[in-house]
Each structure stands twice: as C-alpha cells, then as structure tokens.
BANUZA-408356 format. One record per residue: residue number from 1; residue in one letter; chain; x, y, z of N, C-alpha, C, O in turn. Coordinates in Angstrom, 2 decimals, padded with zeros to 5 digits. Layout:
+------+------+-------+---------+---------+---------+---------+---------+---------+---------+---------+---------+---------+---------+---------+
| resi | resn | chain |     n_u |     n_v |     n_w |    ca_u |    ca_v |    ca_w |     c_u |     c_v |     c_w |     o_u |     o_v |     o_w |
+------+------+-------+---------+---------+---------+---------+---------+---------+---------+---------+---------+---------+---------+---------+
|  NUM |    a |     A |       X |       Y |       Z |       X |       Y |       Z |       X |       Y |       Z |       X |       Y |       Z |
...
+------+------+-------+---------+---------+---------+---------+---------+---------+---------+---------+---------+---------+---------+---------+
end
This chain:
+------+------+-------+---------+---------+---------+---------+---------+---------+---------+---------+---------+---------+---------+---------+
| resi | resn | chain |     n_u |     n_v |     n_w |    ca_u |    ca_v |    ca_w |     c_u |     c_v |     c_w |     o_u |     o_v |     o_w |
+------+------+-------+---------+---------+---------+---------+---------+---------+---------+---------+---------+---------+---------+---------+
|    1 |    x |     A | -062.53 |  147.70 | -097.39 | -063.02 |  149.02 | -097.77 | -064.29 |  149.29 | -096.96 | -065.11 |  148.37 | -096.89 |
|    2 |    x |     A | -064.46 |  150.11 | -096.53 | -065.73 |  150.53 | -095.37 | -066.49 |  151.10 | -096.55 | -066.20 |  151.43 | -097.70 |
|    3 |    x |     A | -067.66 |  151.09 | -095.76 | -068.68 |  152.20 | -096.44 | -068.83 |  153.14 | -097.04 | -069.23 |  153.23 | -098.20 |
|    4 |    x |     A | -068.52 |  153.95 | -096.34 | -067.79 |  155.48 | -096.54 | -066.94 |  155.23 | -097.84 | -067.46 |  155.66 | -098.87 |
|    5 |    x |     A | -065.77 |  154.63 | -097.95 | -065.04 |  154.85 | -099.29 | -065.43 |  154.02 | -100.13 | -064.65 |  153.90 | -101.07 |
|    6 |    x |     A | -066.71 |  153.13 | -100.19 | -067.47 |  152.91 | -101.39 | -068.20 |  153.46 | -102.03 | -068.24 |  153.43 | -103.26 |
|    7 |    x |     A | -069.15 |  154.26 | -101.05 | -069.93 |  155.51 | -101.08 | -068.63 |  156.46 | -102.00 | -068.91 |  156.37 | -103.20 |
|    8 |    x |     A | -067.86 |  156.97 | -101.88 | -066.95 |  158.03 | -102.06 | -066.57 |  157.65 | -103.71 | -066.56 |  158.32 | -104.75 |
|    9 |    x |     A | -066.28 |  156.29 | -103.38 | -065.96 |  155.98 | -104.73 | -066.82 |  156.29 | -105.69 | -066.71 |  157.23 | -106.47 |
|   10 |    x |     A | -067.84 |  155.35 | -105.62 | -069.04 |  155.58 | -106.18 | -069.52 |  157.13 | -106.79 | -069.59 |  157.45 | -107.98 |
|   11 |    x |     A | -069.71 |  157.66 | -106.02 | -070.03 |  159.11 | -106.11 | -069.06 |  159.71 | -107.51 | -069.49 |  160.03 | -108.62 |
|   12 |    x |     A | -067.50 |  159.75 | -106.96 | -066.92 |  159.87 | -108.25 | -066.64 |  159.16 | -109.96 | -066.09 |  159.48 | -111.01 |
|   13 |    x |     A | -067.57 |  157.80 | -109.29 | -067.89 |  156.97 | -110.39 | -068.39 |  157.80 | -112.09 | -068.13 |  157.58 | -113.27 |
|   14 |    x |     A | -069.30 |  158.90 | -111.26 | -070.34 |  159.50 | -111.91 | -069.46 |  160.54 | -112.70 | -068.82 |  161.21 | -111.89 |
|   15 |    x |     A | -069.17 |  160.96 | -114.22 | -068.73 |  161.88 | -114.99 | -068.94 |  163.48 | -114.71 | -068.19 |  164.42 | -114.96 |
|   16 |    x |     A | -070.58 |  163.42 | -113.92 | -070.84 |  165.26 | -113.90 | -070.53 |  165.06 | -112.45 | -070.74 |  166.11 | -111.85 |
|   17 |    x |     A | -070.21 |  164.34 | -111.86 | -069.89 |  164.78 | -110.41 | -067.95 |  164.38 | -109.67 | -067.27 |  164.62 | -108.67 |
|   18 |    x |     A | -067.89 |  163.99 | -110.38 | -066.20 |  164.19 | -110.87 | -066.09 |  165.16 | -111.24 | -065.47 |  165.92 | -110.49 |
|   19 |    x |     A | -066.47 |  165.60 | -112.27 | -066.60 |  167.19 | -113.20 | -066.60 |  168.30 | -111.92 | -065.67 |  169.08 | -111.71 |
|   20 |    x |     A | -067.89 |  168.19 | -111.08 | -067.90 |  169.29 | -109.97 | -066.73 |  169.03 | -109.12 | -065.95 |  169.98 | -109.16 |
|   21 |    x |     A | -066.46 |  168.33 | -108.58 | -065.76 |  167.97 | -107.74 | -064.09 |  168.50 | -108.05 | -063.35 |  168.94 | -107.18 |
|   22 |    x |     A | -063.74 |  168.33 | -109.46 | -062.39 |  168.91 | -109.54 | -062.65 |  170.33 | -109.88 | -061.66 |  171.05 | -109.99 |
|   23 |    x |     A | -063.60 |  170.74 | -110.02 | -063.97 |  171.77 | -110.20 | -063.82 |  172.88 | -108.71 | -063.02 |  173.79 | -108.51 |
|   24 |    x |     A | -064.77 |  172.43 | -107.98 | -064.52 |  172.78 | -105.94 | -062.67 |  172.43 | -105.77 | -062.01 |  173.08 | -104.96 |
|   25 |    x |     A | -062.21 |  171.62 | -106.43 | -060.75 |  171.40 | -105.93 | -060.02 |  172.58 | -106.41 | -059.09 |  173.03 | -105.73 |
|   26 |    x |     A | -060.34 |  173.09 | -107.48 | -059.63 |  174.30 | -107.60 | -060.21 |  175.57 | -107.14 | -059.58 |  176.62 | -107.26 |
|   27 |    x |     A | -061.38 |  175.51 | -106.62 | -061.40 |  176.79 | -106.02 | -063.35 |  176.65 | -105.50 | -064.23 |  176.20 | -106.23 |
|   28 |    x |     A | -063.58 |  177.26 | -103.85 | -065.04 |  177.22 | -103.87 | -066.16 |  177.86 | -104.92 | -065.66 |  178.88 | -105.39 |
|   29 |    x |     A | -067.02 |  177.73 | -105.28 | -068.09 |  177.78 | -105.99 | -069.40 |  177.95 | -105.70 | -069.56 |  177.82 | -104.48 |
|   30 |    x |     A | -070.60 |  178.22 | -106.38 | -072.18 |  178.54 | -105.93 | -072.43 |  177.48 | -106.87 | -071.61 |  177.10 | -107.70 |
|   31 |    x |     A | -073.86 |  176.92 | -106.70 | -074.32 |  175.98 | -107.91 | -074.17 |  176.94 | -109.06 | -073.28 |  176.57 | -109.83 |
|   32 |    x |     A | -075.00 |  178.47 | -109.54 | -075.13 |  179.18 | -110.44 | -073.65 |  178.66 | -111.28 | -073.50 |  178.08 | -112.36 |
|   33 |    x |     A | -072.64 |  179.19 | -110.23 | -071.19 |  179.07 | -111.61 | -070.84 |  177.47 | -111.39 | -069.64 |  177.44 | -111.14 |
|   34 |    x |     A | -071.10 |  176.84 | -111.39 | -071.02 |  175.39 | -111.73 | -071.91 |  175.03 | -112.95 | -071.61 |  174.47 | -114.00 |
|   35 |    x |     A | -073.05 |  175.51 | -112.50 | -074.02 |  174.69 | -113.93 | -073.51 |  175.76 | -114.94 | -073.57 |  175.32 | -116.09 |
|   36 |    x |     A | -072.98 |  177.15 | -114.85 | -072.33 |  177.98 | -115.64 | -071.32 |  177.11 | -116.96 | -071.37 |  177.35 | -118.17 |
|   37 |    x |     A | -070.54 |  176.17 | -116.34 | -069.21 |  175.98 | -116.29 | -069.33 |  174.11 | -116.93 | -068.51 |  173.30 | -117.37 |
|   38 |    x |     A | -070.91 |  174.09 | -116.64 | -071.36 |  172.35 | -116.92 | -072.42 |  172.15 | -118.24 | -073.21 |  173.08 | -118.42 |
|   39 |    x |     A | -072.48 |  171.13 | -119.07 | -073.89 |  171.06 | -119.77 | -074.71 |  170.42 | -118.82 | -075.25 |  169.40 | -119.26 |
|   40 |    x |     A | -074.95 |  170.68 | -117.79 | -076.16 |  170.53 | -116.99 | -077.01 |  171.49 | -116.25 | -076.38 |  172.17 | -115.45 |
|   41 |    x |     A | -078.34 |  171.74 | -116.33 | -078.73 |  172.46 | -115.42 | -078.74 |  172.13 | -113.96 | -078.62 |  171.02 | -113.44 |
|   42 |    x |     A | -078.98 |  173.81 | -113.14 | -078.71 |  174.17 | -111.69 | -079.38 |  173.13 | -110.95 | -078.94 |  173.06 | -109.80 |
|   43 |    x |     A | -080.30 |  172.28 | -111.18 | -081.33 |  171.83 | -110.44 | -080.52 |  170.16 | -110.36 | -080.60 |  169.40 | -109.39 |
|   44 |    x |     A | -079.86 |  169.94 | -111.48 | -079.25 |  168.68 | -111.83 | -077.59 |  168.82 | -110.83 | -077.09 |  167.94 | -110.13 |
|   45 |    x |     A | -077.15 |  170.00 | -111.05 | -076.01 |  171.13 | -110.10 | -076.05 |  170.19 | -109.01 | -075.19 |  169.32 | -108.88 |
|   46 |    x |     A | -077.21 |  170.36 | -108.06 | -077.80 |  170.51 | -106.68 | -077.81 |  169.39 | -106.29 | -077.53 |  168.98 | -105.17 |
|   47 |    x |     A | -078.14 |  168.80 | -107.25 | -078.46 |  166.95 | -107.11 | -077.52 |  165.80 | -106.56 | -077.54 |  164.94 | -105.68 |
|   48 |    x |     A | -076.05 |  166.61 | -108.34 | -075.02 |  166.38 | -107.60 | -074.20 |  166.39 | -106.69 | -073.53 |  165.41 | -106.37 |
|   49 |    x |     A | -074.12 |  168.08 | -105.88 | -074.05 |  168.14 | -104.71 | -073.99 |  167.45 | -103.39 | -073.17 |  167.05 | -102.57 |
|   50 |    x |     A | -075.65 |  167.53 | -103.65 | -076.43 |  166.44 | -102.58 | -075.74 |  165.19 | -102.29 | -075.47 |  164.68 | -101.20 |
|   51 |    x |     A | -075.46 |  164.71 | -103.70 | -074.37 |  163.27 | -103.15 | -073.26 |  163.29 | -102.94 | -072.73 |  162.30 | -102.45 |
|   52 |    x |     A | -072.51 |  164.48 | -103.25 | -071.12 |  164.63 | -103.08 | -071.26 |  165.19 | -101.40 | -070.39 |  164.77 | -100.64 |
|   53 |    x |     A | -072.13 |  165.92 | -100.93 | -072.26 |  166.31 | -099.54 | -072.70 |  164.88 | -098.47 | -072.51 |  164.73 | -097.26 |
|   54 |    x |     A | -073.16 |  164.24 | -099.17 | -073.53 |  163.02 | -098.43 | -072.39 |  162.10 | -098.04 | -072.39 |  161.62 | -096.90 |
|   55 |    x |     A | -071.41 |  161.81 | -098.90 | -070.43 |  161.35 | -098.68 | -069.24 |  161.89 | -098.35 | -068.19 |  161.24 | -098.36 |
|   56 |    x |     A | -069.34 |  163.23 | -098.00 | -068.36 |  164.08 | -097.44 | -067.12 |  164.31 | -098.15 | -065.96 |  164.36 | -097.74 |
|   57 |    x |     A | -067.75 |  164.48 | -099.61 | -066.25 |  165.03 | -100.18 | -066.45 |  166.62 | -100.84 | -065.68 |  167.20 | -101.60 |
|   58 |    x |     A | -067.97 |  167.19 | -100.20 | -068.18 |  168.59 | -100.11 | -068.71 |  168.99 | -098.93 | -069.44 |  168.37 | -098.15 |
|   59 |    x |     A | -068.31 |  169.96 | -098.89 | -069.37 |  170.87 | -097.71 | -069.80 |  172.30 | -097.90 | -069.20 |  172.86 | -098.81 |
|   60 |    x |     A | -070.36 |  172.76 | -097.50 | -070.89 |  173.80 | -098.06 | -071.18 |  174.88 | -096.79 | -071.56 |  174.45 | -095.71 |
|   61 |    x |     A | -070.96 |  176.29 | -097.03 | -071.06 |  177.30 | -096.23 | -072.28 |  178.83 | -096.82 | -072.67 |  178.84 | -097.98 |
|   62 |    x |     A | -072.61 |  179.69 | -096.04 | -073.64 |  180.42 | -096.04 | -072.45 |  181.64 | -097.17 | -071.24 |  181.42 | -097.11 |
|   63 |    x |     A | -072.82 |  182.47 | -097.82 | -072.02 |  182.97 | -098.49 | -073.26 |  184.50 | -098.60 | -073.98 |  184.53 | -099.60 |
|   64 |    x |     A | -073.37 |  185.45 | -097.74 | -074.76 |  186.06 | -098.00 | -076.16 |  185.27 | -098.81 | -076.91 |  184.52 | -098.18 |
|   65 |    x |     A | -076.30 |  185.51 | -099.88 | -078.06 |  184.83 | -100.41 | -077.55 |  183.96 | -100.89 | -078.39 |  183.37 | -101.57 |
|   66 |    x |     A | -076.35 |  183.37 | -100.99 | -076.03 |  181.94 | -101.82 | -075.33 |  181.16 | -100.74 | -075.04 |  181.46 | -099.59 |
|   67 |    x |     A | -075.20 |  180.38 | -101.25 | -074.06 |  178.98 | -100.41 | -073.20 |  178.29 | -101.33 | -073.50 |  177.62 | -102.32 |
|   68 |    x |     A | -071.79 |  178.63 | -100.73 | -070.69 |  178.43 | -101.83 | -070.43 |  176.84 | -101.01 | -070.50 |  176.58 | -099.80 |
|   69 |    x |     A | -070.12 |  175.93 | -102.20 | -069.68 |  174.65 | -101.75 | -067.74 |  175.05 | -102.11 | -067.18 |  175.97 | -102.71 |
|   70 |    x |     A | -067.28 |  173.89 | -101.41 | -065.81 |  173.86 | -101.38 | -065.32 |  172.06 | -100.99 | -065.96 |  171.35 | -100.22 |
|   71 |    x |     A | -064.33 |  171.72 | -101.57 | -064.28 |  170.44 | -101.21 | -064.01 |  170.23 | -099.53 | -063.74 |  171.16 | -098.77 |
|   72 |    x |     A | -064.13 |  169.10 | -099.21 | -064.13 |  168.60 | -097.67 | -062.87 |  168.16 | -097.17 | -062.82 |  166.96 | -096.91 |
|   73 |    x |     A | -061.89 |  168.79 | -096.98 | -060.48 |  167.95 | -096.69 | -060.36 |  166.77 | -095.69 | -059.40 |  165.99 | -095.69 |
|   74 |    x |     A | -061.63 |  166.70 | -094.68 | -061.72 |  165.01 | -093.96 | -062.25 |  163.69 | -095.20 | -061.78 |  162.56 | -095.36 |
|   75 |    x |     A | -062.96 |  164.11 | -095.65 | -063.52 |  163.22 | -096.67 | -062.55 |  163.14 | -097.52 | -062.25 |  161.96 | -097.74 |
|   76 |    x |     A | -062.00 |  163.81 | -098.03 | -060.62 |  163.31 | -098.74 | -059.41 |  162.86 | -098.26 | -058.49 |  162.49 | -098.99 |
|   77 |    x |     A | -059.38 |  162.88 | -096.89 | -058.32 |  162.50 | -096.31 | -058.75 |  160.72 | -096.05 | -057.95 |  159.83 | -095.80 |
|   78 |    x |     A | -059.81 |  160.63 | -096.15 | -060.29 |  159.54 | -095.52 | -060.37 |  158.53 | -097.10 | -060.13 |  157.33 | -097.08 |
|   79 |    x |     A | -060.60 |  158.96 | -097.83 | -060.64 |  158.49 | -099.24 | -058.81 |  158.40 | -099.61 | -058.30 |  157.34 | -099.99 |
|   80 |    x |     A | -058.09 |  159.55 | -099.42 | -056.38 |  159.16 | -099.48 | -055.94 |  158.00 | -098.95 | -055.29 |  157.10 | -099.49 |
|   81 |    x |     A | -056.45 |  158.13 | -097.58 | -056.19 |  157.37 | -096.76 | -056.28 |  155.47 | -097.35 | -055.35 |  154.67 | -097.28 |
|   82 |    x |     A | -057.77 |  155.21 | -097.95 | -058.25 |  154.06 | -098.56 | -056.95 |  153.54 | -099.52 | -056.48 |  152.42 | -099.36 |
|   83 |    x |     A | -056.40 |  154.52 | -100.59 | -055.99 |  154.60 | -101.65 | -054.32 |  154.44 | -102.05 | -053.74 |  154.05 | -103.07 |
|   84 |    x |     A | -053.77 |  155.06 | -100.46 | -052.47 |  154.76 | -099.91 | -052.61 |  153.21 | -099.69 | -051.72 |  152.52 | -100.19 |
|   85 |    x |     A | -053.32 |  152.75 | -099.20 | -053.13 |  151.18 | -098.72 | -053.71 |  150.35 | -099.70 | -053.86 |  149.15 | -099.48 |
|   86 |    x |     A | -054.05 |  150.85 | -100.73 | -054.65 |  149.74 | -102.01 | -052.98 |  149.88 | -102.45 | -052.47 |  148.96 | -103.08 |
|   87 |    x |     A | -052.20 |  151.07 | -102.09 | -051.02 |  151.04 | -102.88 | -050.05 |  150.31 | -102.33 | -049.21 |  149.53 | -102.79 |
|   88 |    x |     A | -050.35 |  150.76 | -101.12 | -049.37 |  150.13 | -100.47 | -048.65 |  148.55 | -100.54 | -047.54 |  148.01 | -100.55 |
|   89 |    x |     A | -050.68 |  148.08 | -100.58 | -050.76 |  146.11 | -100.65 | -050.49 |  146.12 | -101.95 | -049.75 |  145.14 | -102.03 |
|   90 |    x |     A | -050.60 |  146.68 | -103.36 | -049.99 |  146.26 | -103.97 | -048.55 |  146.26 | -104.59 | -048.19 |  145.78 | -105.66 |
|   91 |    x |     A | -047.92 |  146.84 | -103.75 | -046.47 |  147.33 | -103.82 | -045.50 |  146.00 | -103.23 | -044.47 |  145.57 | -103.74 |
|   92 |    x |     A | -046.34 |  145.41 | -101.73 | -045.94 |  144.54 | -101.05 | -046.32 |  143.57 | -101.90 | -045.29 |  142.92 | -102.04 |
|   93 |    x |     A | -047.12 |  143.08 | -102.53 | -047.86 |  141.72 | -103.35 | -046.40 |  142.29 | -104.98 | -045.61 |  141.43 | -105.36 |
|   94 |    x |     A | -046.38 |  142.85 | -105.23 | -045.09 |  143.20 | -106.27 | -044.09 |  142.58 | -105.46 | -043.84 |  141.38 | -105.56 |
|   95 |    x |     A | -043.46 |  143.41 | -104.61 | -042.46 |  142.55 | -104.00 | -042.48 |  141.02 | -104.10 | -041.74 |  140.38 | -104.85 |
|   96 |    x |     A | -043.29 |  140.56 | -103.36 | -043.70 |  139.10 | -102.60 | -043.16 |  138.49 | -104.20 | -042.34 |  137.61 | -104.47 |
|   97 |    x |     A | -043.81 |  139.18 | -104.91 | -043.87 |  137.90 | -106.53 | -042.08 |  138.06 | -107.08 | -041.29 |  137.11 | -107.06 |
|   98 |    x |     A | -041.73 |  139.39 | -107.50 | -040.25 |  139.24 | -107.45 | -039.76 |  138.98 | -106.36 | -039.26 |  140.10 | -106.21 |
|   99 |    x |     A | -039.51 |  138.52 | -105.59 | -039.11 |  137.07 | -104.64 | -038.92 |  136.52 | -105.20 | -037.93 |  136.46 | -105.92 |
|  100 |    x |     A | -040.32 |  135.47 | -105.11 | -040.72 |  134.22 | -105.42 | -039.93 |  133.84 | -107.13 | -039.47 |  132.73 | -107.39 |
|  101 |    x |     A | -039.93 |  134.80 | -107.94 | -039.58 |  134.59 | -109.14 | -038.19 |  134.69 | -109.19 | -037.75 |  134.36 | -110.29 |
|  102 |    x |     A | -037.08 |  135.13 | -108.14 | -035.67 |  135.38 | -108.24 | -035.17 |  133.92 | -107.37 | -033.99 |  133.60 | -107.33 |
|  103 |    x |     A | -036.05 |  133.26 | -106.81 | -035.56 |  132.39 | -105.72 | -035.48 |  130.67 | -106.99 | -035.10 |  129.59 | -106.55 |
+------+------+-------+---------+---------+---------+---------+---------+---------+---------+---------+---------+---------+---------+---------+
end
C-alpha cells in the first residue's frame, strides 16, 4: 500500500469526512451547504476539506464568490485501484486454500 492510499484511507477513517465526501459523490457543493447538511460548523467544513483535498479525493473549483468542491475521479481511481487488488489477493488466497483442502 503506498502512501497515498494510506493517506486516503485514513482520511475516510474519519465519520464527518466520509459524511462530506459521499456527500461531493452525489453532487458538487460550497462549504455553506455542507455544514448546512452536517452537525458541524463551516470552519470545521473547511478543515475537513483541507484533508480530503490533500489526499486527492477532492478538488475544488472557483464558482463566482464561492468555491464549489466536487470529488476527484484520479484520487479515486487510485484508491479503486488499491482495493481491486486487496480483492483480488484475497480471492486468489480463497482459491489457494480450497485447493489445498480438496487435495
């Protein structure tokens, strides 16, 4: 696991930033209608952000006087990516054992 998808993990570790995050998955957003939509305030909003932008599973664009965040489809591709092959090895390690147990 690299950096990056520990970081990633991590990040979604967190309850209010999972919360945002499927939140941007269904549709872009401003902090205002997030902390709208959260029991947290805007300032706490931002925070989360900040780490979800750090690890690239948001990004964020100029929207006139606001900046709407939206999720990052490389950062999630790169996090799929991790998550396919945790499946993968354990699909093959399933196999391997029914083998071993039919032989």
């Amino acid at each position: 696991m690299s950096t990056y998808q520990m970081d990633a993990l991590g990040a979604l570790g967190d309850p209010t930033r999972r919360a945002i995050f499927e939140l941007l998955a269904a549709r872009p957003r401003a902090v205002g209608e997030l902390a709208n939509e959260l029991p947290v305030s805007r300032p706490a909003v931002s925070q989360h952000l900040k780490v979800l932008k750090q690890v690239s599973l948001v990004t964020d664009s100029a929207a006139g006087t606001r900046r709407l965040y939206r999720v990052d489809p490389r950062g999630v591709h790169a996090l799929r990516d991790y998550l396919d092959q945790l499946w993968d090895n354990a699909l093959t390690a399933y196999a391997a054992a029914v083998e071993r147990e039919e032989e």
